[in-house]
MOPAC internal coordinates of N, CA, C and O (Angstrom, degrees):
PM7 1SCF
backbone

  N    0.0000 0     0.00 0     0.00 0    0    0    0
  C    1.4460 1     0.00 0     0.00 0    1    0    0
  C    1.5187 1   110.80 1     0.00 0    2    1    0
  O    1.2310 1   113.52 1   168.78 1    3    2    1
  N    1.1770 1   129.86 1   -11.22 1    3    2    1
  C    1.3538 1   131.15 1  -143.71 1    5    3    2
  C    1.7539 1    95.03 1  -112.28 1    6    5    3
  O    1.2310 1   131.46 1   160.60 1    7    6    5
  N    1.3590 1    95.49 1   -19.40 1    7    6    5
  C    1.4957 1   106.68 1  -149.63 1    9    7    6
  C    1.7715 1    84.22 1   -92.65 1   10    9    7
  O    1.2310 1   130.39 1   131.64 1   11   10    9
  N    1.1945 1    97.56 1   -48.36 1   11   10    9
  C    1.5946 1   101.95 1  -170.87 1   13   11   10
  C    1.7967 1   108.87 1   -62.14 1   14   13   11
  O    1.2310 1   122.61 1   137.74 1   15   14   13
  N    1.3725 1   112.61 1   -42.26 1   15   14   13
  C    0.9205 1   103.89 1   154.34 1   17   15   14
  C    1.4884 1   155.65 1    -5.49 1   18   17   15
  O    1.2310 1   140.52 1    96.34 1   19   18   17
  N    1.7076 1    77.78 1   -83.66 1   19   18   17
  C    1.9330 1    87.12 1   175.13 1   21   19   18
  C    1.6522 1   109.94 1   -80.95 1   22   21   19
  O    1.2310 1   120.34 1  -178.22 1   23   22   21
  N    1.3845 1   116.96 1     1.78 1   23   22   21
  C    1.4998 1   108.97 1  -173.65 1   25   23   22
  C    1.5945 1    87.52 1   -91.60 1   26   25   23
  O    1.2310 1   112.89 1   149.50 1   27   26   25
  N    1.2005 1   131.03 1   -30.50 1   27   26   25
  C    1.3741 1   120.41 1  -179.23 1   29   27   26
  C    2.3129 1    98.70 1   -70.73 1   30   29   27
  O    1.2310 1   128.43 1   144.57 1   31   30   29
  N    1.0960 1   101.36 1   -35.43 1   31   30   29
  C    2.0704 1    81.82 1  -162.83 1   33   31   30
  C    1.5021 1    74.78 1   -79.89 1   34   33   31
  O    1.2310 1   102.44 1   170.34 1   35   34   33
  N    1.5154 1   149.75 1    -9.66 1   35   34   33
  C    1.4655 1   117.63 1  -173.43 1   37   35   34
  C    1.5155 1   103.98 1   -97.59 1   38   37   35
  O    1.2310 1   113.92 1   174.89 1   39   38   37
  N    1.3745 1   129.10 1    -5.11 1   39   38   37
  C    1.5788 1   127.69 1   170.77 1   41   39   38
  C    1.8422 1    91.80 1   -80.87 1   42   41   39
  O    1.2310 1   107.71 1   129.90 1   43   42   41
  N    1.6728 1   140.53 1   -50.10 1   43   42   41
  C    0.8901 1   142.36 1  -167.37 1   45   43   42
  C    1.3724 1   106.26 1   -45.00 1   46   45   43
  O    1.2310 1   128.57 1   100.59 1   47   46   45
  N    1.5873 1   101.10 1   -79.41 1   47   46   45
  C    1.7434 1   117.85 1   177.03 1   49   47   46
  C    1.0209 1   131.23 1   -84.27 1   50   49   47
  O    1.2310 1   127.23 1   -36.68 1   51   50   49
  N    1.7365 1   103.69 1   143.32 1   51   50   49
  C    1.4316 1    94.51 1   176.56 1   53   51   50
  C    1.3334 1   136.77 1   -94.35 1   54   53   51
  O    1.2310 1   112.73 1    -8.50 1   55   54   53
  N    1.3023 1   131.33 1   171.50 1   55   54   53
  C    1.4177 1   124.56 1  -148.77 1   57   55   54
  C    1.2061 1   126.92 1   -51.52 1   58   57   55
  O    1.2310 1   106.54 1   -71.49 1   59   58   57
  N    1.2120 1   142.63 1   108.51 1   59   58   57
  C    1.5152 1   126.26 1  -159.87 1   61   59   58
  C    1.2654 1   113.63 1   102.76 1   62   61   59
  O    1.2310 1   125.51 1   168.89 1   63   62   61
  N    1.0853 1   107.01 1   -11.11 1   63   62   61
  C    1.8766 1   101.56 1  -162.94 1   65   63   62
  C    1.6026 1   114.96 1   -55.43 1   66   65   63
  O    1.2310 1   122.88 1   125.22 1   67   66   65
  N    1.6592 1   112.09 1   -54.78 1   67   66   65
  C    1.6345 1   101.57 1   170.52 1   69   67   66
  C    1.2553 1   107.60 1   -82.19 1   70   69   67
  O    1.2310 1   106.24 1  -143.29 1   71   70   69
  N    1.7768 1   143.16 1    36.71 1   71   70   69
  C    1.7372 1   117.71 1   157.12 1   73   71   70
  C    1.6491 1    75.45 1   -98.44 1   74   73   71
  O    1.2310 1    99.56 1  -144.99 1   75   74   73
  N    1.2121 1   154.48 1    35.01 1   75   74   73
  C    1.3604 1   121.68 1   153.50 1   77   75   74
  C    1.7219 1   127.89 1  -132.42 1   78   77   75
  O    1.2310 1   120.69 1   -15.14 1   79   78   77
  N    1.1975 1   116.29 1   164.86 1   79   78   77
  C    1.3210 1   104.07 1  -172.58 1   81   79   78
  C    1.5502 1    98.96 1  -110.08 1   82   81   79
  O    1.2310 1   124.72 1   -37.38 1   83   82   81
  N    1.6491 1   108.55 1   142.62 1   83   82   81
  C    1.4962 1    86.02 1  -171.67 1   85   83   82
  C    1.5156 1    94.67 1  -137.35 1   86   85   83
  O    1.2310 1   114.54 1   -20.61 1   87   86   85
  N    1.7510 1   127.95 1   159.39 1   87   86   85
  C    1.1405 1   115.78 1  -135.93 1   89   87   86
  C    1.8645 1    79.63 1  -154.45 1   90   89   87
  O    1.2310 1   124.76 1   -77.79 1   91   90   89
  N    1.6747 1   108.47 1   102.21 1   91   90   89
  C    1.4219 1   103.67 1  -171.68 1   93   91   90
  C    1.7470 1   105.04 1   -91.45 1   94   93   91
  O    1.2310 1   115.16 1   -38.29 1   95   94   93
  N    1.0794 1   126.78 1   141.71 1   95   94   93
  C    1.3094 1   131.83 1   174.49 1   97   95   94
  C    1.6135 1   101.06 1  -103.28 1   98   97   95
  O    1.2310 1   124.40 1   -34.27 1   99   98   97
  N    1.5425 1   109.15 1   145.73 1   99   98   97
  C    1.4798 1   119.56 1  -163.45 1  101   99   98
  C    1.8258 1   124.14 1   -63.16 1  102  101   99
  O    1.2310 1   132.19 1   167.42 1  103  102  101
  N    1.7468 1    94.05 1   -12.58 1  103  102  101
  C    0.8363 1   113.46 1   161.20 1  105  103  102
  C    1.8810 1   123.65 1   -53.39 1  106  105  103
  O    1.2310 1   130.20 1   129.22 1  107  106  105
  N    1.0614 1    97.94 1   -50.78 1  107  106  105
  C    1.7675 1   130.47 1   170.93 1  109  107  106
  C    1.0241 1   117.32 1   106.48 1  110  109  107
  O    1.2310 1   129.07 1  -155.85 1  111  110  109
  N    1.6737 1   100.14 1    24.15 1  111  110  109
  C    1.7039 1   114.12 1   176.73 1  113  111  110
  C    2.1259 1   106.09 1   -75.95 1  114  113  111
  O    1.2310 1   118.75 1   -54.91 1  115  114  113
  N    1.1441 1   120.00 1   125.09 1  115  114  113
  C    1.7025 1   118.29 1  -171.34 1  117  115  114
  C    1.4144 1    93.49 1  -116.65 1  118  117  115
  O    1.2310 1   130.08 1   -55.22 1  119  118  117
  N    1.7527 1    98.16 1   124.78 1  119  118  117
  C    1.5115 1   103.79 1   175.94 1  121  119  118
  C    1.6654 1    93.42 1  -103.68 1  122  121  119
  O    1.2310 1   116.01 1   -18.70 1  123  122  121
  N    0.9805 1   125.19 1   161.30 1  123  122  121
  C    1.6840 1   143.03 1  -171.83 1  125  123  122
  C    1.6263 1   107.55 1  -120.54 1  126  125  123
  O    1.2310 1   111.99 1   -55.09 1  127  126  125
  N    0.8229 1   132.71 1   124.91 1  127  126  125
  C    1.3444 1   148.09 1   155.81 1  129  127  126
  C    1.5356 1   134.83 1   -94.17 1  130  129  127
  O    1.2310 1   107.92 1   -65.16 1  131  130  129
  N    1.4360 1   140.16 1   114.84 1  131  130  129
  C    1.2838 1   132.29 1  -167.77 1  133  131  130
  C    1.4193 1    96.95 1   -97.71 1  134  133  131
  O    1.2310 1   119.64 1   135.99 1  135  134  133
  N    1.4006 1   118.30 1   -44.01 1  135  134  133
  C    1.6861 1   103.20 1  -153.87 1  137  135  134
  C    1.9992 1    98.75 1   -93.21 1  138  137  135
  O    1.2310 1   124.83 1    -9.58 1  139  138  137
  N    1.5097 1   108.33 1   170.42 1  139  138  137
  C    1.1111 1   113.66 1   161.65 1  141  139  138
  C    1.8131 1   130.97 1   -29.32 1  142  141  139
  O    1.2310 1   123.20 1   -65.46 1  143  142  141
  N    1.3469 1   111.48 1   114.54 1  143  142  141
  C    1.3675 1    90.35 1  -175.47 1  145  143  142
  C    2.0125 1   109.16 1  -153.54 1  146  145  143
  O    1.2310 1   124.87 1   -22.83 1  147  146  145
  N    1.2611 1   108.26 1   157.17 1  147  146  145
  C    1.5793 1   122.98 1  -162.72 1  149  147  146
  C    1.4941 1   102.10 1  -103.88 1  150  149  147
  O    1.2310 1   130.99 1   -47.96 1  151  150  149
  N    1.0853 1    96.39 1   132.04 1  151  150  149
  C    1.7080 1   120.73 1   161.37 1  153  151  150
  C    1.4085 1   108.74 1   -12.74 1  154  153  151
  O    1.2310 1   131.82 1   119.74 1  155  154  153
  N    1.8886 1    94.78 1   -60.26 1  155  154  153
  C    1.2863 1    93.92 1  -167.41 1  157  155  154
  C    1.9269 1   120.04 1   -82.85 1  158  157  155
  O    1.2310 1   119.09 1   142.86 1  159  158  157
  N    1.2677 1   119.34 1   -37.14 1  159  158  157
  C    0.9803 1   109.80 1   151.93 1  161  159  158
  C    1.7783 1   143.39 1   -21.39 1  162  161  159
  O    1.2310 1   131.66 1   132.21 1  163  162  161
  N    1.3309 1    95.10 1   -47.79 1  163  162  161
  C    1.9382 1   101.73 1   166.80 1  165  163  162
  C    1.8179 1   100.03 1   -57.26 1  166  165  163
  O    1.2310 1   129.47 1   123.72 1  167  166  165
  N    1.9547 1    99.35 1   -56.28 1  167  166  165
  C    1.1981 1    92.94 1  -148.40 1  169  167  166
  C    2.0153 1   120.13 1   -76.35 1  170  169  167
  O    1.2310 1   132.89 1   172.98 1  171  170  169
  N    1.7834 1    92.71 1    -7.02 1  171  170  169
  C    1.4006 1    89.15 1   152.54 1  173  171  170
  C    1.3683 1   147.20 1   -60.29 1  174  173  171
  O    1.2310 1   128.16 1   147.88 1  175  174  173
  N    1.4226 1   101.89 1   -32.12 1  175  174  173
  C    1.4139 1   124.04 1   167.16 1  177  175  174
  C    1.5671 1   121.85 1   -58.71 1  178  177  175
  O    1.2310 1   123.05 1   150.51 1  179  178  177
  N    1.5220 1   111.76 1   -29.49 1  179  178  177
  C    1.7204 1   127.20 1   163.70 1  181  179  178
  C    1.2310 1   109.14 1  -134.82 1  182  181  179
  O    1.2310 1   116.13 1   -86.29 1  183  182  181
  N    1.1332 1   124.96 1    93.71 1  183  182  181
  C    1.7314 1   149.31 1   151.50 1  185  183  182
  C    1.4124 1    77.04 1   -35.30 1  186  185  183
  O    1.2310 1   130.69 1   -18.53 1  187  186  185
  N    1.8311 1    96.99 1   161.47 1  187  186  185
  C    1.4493 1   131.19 1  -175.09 1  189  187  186
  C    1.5977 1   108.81 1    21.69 1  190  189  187
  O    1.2310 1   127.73 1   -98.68 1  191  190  189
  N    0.9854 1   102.72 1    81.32 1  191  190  189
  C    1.9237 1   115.70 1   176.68 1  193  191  190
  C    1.5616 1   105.09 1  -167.22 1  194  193  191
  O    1.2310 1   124.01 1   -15.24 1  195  194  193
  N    1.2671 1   109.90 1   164.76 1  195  194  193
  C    1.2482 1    95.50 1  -174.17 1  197  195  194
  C    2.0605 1    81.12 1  -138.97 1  198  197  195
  O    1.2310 1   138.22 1    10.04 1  199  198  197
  N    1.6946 1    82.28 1  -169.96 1  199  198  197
  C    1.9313 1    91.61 1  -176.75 1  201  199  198
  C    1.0898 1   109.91 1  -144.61 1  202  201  199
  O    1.2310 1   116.03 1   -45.36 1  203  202  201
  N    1.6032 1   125.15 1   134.64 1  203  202  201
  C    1.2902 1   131.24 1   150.41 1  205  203  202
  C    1.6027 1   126.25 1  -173.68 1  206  205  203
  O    1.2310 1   122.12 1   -19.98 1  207  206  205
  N    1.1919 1   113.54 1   160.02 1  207  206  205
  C    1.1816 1   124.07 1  -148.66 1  209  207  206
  C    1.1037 1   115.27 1  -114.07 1  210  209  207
  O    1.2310 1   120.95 1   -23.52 1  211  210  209
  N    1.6598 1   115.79 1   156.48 1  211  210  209
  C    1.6100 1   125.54 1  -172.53 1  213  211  210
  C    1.0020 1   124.55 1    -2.94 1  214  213  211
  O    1.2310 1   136.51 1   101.66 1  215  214  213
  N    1.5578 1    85.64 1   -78.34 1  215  214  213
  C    2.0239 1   114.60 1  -169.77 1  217  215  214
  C    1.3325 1   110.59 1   -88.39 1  218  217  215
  O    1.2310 1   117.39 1  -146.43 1  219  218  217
  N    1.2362 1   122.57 1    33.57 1  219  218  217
  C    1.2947 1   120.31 1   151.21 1  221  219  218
  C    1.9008 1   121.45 1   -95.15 1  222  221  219
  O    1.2310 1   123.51 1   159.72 1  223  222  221
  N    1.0678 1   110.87 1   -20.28 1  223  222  221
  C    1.2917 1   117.29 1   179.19 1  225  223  222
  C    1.6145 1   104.89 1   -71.72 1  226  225  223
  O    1.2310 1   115.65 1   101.44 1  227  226  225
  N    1.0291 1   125.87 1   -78.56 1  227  226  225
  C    1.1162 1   137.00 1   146.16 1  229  227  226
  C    1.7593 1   114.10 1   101.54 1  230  229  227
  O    1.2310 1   110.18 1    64.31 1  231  230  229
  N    1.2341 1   136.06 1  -115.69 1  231  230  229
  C    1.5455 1   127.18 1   158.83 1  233  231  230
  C    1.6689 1   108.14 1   -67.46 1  234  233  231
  O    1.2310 1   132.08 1   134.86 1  235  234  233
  N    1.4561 1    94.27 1   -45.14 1  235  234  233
  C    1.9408 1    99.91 1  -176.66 1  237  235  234
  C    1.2881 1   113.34 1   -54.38 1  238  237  235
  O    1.2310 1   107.46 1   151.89 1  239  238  237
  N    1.0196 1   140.98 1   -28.11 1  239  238  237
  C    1.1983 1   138.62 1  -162.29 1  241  239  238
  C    1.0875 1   134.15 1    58.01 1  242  241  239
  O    1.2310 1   122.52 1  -164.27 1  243  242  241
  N    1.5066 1   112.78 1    15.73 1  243  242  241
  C    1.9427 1   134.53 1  -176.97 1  245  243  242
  C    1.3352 1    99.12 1   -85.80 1  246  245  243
  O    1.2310 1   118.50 1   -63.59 1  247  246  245
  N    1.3603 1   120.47 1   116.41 1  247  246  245
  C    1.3266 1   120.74 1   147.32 1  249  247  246
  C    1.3756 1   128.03 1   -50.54 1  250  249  247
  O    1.2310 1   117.95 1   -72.72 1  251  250  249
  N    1.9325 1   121.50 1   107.28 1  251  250  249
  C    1.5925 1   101.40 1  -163.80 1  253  251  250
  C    1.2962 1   102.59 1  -101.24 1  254  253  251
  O    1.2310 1   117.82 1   -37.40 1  255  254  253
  N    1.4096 1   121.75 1   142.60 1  255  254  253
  C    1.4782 1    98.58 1   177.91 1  257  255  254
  C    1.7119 1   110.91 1  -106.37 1  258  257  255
  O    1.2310 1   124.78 1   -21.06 1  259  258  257
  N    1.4101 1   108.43 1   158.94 1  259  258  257
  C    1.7109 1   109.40 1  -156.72 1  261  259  258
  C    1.7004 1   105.08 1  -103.00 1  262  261  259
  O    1.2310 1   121.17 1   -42.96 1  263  262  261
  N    1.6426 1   115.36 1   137.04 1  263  262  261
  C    0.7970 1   112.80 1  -159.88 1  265  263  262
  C    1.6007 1   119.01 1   -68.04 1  266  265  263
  O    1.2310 1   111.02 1    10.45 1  267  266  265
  N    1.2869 1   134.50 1  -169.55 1  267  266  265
  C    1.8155 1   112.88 1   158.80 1  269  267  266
  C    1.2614 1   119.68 1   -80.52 1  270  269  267
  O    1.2310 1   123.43 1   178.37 1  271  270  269
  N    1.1931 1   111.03 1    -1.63 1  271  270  269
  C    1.6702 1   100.78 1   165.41 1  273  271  270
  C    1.3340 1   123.76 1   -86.52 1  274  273  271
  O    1.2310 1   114.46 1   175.33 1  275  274  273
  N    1.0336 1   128.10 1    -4.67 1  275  274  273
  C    1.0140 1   168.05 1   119.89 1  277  275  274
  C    1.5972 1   111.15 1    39.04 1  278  277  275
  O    1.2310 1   105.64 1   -85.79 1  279  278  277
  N    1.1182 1   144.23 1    94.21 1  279  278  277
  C    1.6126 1   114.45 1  -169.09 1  281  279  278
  C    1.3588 1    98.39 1   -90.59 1  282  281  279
  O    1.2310 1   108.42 1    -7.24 1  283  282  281
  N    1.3924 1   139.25 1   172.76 1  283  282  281
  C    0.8778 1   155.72 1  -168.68 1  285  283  282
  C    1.7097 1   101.30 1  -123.80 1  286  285  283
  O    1.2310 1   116.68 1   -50.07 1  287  286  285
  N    1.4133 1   123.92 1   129.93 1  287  286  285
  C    1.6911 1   120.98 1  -170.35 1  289  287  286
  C    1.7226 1    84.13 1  -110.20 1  290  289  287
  O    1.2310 1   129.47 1   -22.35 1  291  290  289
  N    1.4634 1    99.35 1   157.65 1  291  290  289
  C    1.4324 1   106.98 1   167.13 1  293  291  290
  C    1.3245 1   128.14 1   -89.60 1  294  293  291
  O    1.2310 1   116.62 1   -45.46 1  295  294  293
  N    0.6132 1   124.03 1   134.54 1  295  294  293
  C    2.0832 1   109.64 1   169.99 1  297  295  294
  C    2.1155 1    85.04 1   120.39 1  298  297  295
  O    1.2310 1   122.66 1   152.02 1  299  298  297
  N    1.3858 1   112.51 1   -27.98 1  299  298  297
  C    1.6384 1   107.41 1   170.59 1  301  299  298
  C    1.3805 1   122.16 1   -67.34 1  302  301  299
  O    1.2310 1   113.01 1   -21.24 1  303  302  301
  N    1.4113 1   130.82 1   158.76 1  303  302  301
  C    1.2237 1   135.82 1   158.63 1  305  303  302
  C    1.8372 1   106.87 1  -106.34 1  306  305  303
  O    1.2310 1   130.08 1   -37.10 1  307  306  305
  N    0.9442 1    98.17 1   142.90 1  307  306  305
  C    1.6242 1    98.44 1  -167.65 1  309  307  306
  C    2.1647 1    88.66 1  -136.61 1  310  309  307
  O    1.2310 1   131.48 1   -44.56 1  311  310  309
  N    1.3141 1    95.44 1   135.44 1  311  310  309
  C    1.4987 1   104.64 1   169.31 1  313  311  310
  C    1.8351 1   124.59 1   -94.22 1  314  313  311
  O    1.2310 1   130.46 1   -27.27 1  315  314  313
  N    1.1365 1    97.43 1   152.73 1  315  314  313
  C    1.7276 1    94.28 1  -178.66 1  317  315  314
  C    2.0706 1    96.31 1  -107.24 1  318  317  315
  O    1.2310 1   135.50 1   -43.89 1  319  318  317
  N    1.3080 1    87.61 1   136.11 1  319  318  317
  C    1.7077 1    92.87 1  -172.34 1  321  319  318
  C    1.1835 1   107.83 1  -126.47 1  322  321  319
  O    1.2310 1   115.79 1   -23.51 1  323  322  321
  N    1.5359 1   125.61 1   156.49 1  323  322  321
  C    1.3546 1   120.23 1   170.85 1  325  323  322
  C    2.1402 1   103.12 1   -75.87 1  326  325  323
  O    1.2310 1   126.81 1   -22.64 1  327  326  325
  N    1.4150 1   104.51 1   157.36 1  327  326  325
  C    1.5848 1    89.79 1  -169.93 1  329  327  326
  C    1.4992 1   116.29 1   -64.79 1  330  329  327
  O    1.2310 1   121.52 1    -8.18 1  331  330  329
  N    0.9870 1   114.70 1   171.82 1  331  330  329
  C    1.4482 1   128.19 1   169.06 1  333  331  330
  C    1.7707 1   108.55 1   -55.97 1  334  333  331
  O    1.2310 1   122.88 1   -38.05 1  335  334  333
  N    0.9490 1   112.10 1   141.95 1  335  334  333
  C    1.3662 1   110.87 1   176.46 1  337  335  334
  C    1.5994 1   116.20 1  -126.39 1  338  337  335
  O    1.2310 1   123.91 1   -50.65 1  339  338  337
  N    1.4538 1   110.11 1   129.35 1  339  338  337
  C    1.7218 1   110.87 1  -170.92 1  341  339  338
  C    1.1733 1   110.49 1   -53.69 1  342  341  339
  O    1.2310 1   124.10 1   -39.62 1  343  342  341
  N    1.7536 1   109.73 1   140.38 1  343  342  341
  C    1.7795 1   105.74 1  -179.60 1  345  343  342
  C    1.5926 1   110.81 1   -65.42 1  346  345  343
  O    1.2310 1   122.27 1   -34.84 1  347  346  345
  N    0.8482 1   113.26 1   145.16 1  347  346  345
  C    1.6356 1   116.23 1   176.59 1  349  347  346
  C    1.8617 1   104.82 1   -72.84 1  350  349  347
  O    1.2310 1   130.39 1   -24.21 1  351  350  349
  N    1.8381 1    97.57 1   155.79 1  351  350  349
  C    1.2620 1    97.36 1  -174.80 1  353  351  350
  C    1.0657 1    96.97 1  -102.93 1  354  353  351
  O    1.2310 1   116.94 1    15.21 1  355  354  353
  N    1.7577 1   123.43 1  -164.79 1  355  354  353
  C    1.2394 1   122.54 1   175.94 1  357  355  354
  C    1.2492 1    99.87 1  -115.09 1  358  357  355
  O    1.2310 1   114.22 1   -43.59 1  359  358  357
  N    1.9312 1   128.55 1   136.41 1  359  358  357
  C    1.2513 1   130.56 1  -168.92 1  361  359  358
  C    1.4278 1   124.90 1   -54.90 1  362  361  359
  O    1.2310 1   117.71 1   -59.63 1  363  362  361
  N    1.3727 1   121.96 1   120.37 1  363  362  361
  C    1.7655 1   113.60 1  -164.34 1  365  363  362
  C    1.3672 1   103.00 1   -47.00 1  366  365  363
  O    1.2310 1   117.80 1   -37.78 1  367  366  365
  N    1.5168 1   121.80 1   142.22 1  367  366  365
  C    1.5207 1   129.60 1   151.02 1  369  367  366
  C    1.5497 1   118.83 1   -69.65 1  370  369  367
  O    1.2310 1   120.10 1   180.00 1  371  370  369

């Protein structure tokens, strides 16, 4: 069973697909990463953006965003977002 398995995720994916971390910009441009890498590192590279990934939303449906310490796992896709923006209040009466 085990065997059949992985011959099915290796017909699915392609080669390499989980040694990398890959980081889609909204554009739908995907940069790929091999070595170890931090939240914050991507997000130095784009000031005012923020980061987070798939399986963070999850049943809740909250987009969480990940801090820069952040490790980055391989085999994830993680998105680049503009930041969250505070809900507005309503002007005191």
């Amino acid at each position: 069973m085990g065997n059949s398995l992985r011959c099915c995720l290796a017909c699915m994916l392609p080669c390499g697909a989980l040694d990398v971390v890959r980081v889609v910009h909204l554009s739908g441009h995907v940069d790929e990463f091999s070595c170890p890498l931090a939240a914050g590192d991507v997000l130095a590279a784009h000031p005012n953006h923020a980061l987070t990934d798939a399986w963070s939303a999850g049943a809740s449906r909250k987009i969480v965003i990940l801090s820069p310490d952040s490790e980055l796992k391989r085999g994830r896709i993680y998105f680049l977002i503009p930041p969250p923006r505070a809900p507005r209040r309503p002007p005191p009466r």
